[in-house]
C-alpha positions as MATLAB code, in Angstrom:
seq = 'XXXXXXXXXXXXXXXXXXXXXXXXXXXXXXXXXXXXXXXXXXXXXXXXXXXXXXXXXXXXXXXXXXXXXXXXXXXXXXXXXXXXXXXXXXXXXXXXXXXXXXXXXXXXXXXXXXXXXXXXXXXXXXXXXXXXXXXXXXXXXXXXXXXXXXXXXXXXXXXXXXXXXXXXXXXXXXXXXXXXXXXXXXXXXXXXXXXXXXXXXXXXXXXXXXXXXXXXXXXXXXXXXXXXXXXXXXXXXXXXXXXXXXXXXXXXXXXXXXXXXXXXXXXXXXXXXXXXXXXXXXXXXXXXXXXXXXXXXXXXXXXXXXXXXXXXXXXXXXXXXXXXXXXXXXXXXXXXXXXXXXXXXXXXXXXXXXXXXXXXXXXXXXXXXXXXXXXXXXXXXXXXXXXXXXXXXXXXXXXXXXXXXXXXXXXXXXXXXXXXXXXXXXXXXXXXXXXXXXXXXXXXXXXXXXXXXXXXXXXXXXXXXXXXXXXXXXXXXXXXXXXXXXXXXXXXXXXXXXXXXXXXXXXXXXXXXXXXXXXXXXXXXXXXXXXXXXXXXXXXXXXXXXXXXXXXXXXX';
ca = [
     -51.374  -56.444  -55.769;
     -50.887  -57.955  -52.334;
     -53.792  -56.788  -50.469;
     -54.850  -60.455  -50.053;
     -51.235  -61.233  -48.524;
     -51.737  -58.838  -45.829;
     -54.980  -60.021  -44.901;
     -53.365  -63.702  -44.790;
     -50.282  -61.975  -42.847;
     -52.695  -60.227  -40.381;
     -54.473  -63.351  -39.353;
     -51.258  -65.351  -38.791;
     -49.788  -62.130  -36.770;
     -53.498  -62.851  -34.772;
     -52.698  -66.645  -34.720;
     -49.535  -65.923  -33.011;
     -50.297  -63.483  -29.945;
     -52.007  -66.729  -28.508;
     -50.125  -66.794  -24.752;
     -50.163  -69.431  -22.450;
     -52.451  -69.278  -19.448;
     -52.377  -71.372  -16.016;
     -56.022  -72.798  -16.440;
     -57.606  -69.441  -16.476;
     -59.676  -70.721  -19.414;
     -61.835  -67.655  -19.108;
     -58.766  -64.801  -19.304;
     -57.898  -65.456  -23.104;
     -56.696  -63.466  -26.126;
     -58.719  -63.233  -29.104;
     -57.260  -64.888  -32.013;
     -59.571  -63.443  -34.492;
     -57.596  -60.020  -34.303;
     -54.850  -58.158  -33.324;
     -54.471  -55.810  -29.889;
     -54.164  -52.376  -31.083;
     -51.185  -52.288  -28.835;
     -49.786  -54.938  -31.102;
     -50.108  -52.759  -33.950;
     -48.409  -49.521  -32.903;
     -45.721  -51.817  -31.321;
     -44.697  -52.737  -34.805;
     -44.512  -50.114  -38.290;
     -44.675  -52.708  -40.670;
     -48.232  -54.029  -38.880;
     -49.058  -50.390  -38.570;
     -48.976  -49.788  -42.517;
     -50.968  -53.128  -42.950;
     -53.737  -51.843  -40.790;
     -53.592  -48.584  -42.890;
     -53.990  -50.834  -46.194;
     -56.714  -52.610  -44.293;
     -58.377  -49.313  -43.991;
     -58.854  -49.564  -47.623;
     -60.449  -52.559  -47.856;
     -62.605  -51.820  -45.033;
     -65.236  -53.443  -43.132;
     -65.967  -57.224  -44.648;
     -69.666  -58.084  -43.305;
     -70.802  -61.273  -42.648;
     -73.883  -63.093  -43.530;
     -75.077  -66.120  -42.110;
     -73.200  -68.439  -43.803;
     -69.776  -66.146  -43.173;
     -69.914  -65.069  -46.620;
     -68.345  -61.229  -46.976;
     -71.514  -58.861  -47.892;
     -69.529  -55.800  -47.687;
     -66.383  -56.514  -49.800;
     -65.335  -53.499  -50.188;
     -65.679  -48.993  -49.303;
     -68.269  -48.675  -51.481;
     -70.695  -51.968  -51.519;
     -68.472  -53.950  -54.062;
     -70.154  -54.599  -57.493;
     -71.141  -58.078  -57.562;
     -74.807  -58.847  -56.747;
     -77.198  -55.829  -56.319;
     -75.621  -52.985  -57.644;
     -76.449  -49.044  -56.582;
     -77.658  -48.832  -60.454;
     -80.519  -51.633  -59.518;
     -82.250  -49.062  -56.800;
     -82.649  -46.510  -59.684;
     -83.725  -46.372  -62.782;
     -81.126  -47.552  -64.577;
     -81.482  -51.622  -64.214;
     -83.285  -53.683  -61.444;
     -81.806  -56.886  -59.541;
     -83.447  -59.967  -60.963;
     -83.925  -61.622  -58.098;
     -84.490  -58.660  -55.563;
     -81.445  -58.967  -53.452;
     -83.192  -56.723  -51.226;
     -83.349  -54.038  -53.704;
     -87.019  -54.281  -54.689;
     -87.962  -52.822  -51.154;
     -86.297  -49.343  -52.430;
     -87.111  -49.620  -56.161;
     -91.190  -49.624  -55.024;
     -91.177  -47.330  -52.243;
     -90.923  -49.285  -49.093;
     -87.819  -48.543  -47.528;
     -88.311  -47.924  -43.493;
     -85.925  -47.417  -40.866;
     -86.428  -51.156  -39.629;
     -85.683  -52.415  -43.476;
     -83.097  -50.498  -45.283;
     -82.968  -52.895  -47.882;
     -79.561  -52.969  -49.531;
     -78.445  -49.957  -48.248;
     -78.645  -50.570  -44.358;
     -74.976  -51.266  -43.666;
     -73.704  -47.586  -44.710;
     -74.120  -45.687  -41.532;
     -72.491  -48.397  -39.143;
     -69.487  -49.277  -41.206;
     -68.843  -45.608  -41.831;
     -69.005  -44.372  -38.459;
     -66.457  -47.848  -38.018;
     -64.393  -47.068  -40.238;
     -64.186  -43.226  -39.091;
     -63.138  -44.860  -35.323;
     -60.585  -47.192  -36.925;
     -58.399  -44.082  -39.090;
     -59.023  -41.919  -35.608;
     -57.008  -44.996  -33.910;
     -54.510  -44.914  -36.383;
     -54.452  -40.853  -36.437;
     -54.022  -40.552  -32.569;
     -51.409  -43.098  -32.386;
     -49.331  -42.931  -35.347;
     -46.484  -40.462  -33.465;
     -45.806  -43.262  -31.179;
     -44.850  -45.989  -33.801;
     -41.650  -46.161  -34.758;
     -40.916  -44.793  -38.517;
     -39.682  -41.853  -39.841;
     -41.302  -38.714  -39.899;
     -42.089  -38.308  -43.450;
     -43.869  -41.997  -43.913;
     -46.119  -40.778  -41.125;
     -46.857  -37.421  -42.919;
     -48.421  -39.831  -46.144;
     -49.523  -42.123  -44.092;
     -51.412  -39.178  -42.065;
     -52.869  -38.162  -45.639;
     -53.729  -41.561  -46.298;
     -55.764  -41.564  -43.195;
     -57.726  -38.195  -43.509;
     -58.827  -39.071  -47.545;
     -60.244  -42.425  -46.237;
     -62.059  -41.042  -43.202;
     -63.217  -38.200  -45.798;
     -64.503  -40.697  -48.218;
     -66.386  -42.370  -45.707;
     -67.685  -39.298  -44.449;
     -68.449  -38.460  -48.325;
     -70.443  -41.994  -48.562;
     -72.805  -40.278  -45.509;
     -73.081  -37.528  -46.622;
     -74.928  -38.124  -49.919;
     -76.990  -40.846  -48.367;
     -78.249  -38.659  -45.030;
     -77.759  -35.414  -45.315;
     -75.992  -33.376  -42.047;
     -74.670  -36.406  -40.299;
     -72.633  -36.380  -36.901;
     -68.968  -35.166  -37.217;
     -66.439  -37.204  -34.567;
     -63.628  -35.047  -35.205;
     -60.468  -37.056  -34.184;
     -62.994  -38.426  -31.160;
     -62.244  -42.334  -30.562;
     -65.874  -42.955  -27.910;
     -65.156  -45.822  -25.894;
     -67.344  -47.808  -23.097;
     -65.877  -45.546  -20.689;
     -67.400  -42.323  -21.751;
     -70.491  -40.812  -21.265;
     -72.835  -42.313  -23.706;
     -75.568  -40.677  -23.079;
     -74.163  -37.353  -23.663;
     -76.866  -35.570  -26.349;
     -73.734  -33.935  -28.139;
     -71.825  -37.168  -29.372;
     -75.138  -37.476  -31.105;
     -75.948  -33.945  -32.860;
     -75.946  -33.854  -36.779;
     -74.379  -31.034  -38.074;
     -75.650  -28.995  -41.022;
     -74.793  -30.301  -44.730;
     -72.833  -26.884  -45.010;
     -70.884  -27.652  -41.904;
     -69.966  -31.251  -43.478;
     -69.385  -30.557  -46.315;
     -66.841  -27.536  -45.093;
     -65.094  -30.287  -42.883;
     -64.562  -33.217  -45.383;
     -63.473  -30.915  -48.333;
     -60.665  -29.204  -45.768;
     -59.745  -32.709  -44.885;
     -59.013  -33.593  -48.510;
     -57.245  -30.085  -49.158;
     -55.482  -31.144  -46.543;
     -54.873  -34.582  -47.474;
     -53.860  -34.012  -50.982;
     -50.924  -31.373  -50.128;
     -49.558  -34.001  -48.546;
     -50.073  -37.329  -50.646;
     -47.835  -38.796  -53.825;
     -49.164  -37.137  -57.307;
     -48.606  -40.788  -58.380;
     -48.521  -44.437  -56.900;
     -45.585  -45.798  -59.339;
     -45.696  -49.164  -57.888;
     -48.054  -51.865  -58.583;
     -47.543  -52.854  -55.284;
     -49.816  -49.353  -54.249;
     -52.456  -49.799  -56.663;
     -55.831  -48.767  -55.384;
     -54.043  -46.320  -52.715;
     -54.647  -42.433  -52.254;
     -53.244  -39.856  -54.722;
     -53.144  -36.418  -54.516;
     -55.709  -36.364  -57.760;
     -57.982  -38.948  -55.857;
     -58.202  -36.206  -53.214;
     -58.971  -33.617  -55.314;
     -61.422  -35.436  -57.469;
     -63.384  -36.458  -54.425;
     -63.729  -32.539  -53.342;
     -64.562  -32.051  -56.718;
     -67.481  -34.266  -56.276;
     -68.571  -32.992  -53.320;
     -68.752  -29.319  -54.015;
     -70.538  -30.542  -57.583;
     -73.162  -32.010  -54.704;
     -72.848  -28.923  -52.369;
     -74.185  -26.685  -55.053;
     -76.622  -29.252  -56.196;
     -80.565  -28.078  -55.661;
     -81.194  -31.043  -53.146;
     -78.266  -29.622  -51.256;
     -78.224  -26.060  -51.514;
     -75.233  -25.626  -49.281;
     -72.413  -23.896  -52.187;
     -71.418  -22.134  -55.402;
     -71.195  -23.439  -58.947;
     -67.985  -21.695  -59.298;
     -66.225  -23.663  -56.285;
     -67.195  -27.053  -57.412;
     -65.560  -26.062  -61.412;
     -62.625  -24.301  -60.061;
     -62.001  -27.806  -57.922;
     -62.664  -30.094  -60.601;
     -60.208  -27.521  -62.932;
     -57.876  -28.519  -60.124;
     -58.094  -32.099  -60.780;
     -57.428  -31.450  -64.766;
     -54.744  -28.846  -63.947;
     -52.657  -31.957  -62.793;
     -52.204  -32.868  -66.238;
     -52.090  -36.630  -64.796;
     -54.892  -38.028  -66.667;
     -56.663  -38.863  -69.280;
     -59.976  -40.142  -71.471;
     -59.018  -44.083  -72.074;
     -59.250  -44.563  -75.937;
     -61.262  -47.750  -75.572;
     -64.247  -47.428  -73.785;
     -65.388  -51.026  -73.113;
     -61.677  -52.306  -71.553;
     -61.246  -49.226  -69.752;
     -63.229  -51.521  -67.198;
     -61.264  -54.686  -67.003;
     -57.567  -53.277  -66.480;
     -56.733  -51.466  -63.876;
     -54.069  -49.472  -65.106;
     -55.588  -47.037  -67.387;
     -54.556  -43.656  -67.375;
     -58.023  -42.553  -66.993;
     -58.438  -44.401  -63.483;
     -57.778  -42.070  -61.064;
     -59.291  -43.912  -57.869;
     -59.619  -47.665  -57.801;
     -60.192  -50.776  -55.896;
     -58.527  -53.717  -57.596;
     -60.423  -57.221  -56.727;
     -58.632  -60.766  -57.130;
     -60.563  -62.381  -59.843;
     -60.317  -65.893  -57.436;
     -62.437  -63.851  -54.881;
     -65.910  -65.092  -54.547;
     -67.641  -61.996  -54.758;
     -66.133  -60.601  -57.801;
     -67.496  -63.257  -59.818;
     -69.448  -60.857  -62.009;
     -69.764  -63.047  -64.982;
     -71.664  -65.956  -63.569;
     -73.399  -63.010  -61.554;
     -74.960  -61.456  -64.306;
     -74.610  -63.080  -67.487;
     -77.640  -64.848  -68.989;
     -79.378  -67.636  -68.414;
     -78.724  -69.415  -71.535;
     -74.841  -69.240  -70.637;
     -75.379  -70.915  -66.894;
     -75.533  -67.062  -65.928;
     -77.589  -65.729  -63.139;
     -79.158  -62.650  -64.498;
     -77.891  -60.307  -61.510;
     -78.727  -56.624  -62.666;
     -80.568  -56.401  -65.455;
     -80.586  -52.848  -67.703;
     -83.881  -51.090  -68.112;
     -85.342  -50.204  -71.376;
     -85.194  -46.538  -69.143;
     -81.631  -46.462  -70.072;
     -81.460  -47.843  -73.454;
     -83.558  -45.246  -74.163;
     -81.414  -42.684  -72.766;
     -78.658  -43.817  -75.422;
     -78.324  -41.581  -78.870;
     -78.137  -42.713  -82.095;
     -74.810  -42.835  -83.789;
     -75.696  -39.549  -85.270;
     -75.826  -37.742  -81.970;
     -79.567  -37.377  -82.141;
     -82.404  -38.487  -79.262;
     -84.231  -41.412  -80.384;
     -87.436  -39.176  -79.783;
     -86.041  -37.016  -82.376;
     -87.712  -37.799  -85.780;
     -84.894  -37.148  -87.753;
     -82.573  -39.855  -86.242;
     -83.993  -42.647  -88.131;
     -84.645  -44.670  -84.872;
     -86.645  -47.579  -85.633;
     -88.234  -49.457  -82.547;
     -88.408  -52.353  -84.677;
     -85.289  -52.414  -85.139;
     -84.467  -51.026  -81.660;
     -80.397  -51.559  -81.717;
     -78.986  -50.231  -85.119;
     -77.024  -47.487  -85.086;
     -76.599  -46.700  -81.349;
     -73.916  -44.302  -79.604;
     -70.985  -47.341  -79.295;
     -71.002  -47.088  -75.201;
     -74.546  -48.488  -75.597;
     -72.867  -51.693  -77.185;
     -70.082  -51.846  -74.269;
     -72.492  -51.537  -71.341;
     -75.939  -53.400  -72.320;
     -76.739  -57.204  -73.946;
     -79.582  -57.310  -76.110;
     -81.112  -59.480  -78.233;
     -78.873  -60.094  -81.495;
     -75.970  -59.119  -79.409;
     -72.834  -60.938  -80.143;
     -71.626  -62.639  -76.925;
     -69.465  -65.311  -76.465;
     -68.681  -66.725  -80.056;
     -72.978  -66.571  -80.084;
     -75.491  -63.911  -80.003;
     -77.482  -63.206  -77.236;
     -81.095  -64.807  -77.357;
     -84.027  -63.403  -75.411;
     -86.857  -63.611  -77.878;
     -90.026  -66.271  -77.336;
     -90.381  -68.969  -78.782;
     -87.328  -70.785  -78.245;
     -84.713  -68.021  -77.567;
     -81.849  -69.674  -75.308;
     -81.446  -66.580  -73.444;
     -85.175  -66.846  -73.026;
     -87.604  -67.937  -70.611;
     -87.330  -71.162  -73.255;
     -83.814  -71.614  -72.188;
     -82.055  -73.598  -69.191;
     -81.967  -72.404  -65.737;
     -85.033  -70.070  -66.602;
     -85.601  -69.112  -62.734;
     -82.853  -66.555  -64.505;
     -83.923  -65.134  -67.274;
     -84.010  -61.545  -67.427;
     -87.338  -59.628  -66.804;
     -86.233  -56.538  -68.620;
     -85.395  -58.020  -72.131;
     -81.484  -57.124  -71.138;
     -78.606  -58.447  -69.863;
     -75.270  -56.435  -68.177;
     -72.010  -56.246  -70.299;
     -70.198  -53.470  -68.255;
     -67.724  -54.899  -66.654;
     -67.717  -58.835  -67.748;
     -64.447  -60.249  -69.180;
     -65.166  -62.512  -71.772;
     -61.621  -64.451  -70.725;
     -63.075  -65.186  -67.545;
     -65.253  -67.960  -67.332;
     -69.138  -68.096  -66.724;
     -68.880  -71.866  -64.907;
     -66.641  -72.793  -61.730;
     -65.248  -69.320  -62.033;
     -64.168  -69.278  -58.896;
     -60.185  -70.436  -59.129;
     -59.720  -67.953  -62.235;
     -56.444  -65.791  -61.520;
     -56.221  -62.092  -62.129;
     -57.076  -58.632  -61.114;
     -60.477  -56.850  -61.509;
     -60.399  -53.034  -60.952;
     -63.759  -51.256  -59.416;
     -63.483  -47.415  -60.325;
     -64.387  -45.432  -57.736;
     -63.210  -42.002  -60.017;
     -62.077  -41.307  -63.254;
     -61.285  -38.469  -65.121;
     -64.378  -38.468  -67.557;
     -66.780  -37.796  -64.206;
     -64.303  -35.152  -63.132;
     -64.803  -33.367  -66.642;
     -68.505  -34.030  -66.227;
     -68.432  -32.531  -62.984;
     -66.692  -29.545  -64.624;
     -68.264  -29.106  -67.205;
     -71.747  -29.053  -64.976;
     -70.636  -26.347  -62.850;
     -69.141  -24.055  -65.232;
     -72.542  -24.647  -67.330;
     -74.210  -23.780  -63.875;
     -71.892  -20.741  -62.827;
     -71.606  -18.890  -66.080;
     -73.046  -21.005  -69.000;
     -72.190  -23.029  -71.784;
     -68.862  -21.903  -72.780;
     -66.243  -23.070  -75.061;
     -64.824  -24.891  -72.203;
     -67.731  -26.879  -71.267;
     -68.023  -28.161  -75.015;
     -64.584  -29.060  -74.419;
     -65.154  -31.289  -71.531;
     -68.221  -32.894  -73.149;
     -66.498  -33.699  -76.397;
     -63.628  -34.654  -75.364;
     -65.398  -38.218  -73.954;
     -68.284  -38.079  -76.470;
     -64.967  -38.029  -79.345;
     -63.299  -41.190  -77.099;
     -61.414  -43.261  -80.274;
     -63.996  -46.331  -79.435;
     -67.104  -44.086  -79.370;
     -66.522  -41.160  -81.691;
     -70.051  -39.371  -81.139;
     -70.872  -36.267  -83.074;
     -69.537  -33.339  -81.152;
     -72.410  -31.299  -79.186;
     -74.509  -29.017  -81.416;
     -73.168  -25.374  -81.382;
     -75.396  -22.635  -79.422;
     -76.659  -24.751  -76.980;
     -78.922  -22.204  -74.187;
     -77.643  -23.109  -70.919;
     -80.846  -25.155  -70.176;
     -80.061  -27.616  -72.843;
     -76.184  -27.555  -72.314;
     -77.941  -28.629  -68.629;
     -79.804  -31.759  -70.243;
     -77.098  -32.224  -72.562;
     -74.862  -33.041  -69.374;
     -77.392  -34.842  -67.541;
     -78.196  -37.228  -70.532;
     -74.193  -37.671  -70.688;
     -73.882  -38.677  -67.179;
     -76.545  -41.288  -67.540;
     -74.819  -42.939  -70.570;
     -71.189  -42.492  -69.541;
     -71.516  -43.484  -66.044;
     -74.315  -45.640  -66.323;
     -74.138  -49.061  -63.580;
     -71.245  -47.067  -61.958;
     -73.509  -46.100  -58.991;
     -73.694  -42.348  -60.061;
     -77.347  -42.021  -61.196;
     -78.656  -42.754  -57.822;
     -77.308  -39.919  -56.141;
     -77.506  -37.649  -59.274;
     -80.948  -37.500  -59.451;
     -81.260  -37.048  -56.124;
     -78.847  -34.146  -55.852;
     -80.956  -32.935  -59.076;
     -84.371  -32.983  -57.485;
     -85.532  -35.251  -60.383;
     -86.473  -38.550  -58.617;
     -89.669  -37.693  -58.141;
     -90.257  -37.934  -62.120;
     -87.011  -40.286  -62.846;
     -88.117  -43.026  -59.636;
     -92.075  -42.869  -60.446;
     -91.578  -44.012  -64.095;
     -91.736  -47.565  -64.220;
     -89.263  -49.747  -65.069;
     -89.720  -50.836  -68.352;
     -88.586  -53.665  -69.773;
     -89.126  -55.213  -73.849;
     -90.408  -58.400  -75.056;
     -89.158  -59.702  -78.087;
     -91.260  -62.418  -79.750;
     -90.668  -64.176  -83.330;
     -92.578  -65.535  -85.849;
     -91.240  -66.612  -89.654;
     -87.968  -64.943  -88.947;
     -89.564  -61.539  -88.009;
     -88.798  -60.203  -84.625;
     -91.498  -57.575  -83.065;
     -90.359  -55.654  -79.821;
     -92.811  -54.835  -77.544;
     -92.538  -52.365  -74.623;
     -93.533  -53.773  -70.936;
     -93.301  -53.005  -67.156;
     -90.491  -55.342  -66.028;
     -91.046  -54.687  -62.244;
     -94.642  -53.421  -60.752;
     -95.416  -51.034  -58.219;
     -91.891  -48.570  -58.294;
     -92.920  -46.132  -56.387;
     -90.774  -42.543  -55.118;
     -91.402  -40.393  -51.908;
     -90.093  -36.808  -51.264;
     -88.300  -38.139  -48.072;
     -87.079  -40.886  -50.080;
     -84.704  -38.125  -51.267;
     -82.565  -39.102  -48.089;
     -82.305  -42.541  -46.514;
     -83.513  -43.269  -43.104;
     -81.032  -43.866  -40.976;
     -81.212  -47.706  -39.264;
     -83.832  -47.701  -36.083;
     -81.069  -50.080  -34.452;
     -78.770  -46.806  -35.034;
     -81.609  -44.866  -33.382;
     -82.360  -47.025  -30.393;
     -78.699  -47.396  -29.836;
     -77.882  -43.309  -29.582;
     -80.605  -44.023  -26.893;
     -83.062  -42.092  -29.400;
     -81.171  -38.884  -29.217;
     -79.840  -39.105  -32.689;
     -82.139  -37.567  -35.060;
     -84.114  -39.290  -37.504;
     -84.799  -37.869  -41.338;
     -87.791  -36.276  -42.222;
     -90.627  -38.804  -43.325;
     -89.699  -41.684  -41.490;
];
């Protein structure tokens, strides 16, 4: 992919608008970026600020590291699954503020950069939107590239509006110093219905008009037509969603039918690697990392201890106990033959693919957490990193790439943003929602439950439409889990009030003549779930700069 050569090629373009001045040492051009009228002056410059759009605003911290990698929050450090119940960050990375209640307008934690770079990144596509007739190329380039544009600004748009609710709509609007800032109406929120309305006729829009397939590697990660329609999908599953309220059940299948209708896609026989390539056929919207990138470094980031790993986002004992047995029963059932003594025989083979656990093979080893003397332990080196919760991540880590000095390791690293096993979730939700469990809702379900590498028992025949419901919700939480669905799905469920008040458990396994006993614990104190924590709160600096005329959510 060359996404890294156009950032290189846009900061030498920057490098060379430097002009000559007679001493006016105070009338100079930037060379940190390029003039807009730079950009439009030249198509090939154009398209790179397009592909740019993609990768988004890059953040900087103090020590002009990139925070924000990428339109989404990355997947490095703290992940979206570490501010639910799924895992927690083991060393906060401003997620324990959220996980135990505290989040304010003045500290966001984690999630405070989503409502500036999204309204920035809306600006930056109207730019390219209200300019793109004047550049110079030919009239069907501009029609994709107009496409291109309007899924982007929809996605961001998408990002706000499962984090806030009705947020402000620009339109094409680009605001500049030279308008009226204090005007009330550049600051009104529309209604979740009225978003909602806008973004999915933006993607209708954009998808008529974008490629059903990017054929060369050198536009992997860009828009397709089924990206388009899968992101509708998603947000008409949300529209009809209790916490929303704001549209049928029957729109949000028909839409996801749309994105299976495409015939363009499908479930990724091997479960685990589906997440280290990025050219499975399941994929259907990606953003594909350089492995030599510092922040995709997700193997020293969250391996254990024991292998000079740093822990990063640790699983909760919440979700490993969300994971069947290979029989296809709960492990509350008493006919499963669960033994919490012997916690990890027999599991539903995703649970092996996404969690570490003690006896888990690993890296021509097995993983150690238990006490005394388990390497992986609080016994074993750099032990400022052990996990709390008993577990370690393996989602996502390629064993080829190193744990030490990682950093000069060549390659590609794909983060999904869509793939066709949530769209048949999302189907098979709303058709279970809009007329019940039918055959083609078993369909969906089985068809990633019967993936070659997993090869779970189909879904038990007769199911009411209140257990097809938990059927599907237990599903998502196994299929998806880490890939920053769960947060927003038990939101959008009203559930978070039971899921985000449970605490996060953790085990402790201890050993003594050989025998290992597994103990359940609270791995972090104090999590703790509001009703208003069902939105966030958008950013008091956001507040105070709208010169308090944009309104706040309820509760904070």
């Amino acid at each position: 992919m060359k996404t890294s050569n156009i950032i290189c090629g846009l900061a030498l373009a920057a490098a060379g608008l430097i002009s000559s001045c007679k001493k006016d040492y105070l009338n100079i051009v930037p060379t940190d970026r390029i003039l807009g009228s730079a950009v439009l002056a030249d198509s090939m410059l154009f398209q790179d600020y397009i592909i740019n759009r993609y990768m988004s605003i890059r953040l900087q911290d103090k020590e002009g590291e990139g925070t924000n990698p990428g339109f989404g929050r990355g997947f490095e450090y703290g992940l979206w699954s570490s501010i639910s119940d799924e895992s927690i960050y083991n060393n906060d990375d401003n997620t324990w503020v959220i996980q135990q209640g505290q989040m304010a307008p003045e500290n966001t934690g984690i999630a405070g950069t989503i409502w500036g770079r999204s309204y920035r990144s809306i600006r930056e596509c109207n730019f390219a939107l209200n300019n793109i007739d004047s550049v110079a190329m030919s009239d069907g380039l501009k029609k994709k590239l107009r496409a291109e544009l309007r899924f982007i600004r929809a996605f961001r748009y998408h990002d706000l509006i499962r984090n806030y609710g009705g947020v402000v709509l620009m339109g094409d609007k680009e605001y500049s110093l030279s308008d009226n800032l204090t005007n009330p109406d550049m600051f009104k929120r529309s209604t979740i219905k009225e978003c909602i309305d806008y973004v999915t006729g933006e993607l209708t829009a954009a998808a008529a008009d974008l490629p059903l397939k990017n054929n060369d590697s050198w536009l992997l990660g860009r828009a397709t037509k089924g990206a388009a329609l899968a992101l509708k999908a998603r947000l008409l599953l949300y529209a009809a969603s209790p916490l929303y309220n704001a549209g049928s059940w029957q729109a949000a299948a028909d839409a996801a039918k749309a994105v299976m209708e495409l015939s363009q896609y499908s479930i990724d026989n091997d479960y685990a690697k589906l997440f280290l390539s990025p050219n499975s056929n399941e994929i259907i919207f990606e953003r594909v990392y350089a492995v030599s990138a510092r922040h995709v470094c997700l193997e020293i980031s969250n391996g254990p201890n024991g292998y000079n790993g740093w822990a990063g986002n640790t699983p909760l004992q919440n979700l490993v106990d969300a994971y069947e047995m290979s029989n296809g029963k709960p492990i509350s059932d008493p006919a499963s033959g669960y033994d919490p003594q012997n916690p990890y025989a027999n599991r539903d083979a995703r649970f092996y693919a996404s969690i570490l656990y003690n006896g888990a093979p690993y890296r021509n080893s097995t993983i150690q957490v238990f006490t005394p003397g388990g390497k992986d332990s609080k016994d074993g080196p750099s032990n400022w990193n052990t996990t709390k919760t008993g577990y370690y991540l393996r989602k996502f880590m390629d064993d080829k790439n190193p744990i030490d000095n990682p950093w000069d390791v060549a390659g590609l690293q794909p983060w999904i943003y869509m793939r066709y096993a949530e769209v048949l979730l999302n189907y098979a939700e709303a058709e279970n929602e809009a007329v019940g469990p039918n055959a083609s809702v078993y369909e969906a379900i089985n068809q990633i439950r019967q993936r070659a590498s997993v090869k779970q028992p189909p879904l038990t025949p007769g199911l009411s439409q209140s257990e097809m419901r938990e059927a599907i919700r237990r599903e998502r939480q196994v299929e998806l889990a880490f890939e920053e669905h769960r947060f927003y799905d038990v939101r959008r469920w009203k559930i978070a009030d039971v899921t985000e008040n449970t605490p996060a458990y953790g085990i402790d396994v201890t050993v003594s003549n050989g025998v290992y006993k597994y103990t359940r614990k609270v791995a972090l104190a104090n999590r703790a779930f509001k009703t208003k924590h069902y939105w966030l709160p958008i950013p008091r600096a956001e507040i105070q700069a709208s010169n308090n005329q944009l309104e706040q959510n309820f509760g904070y």
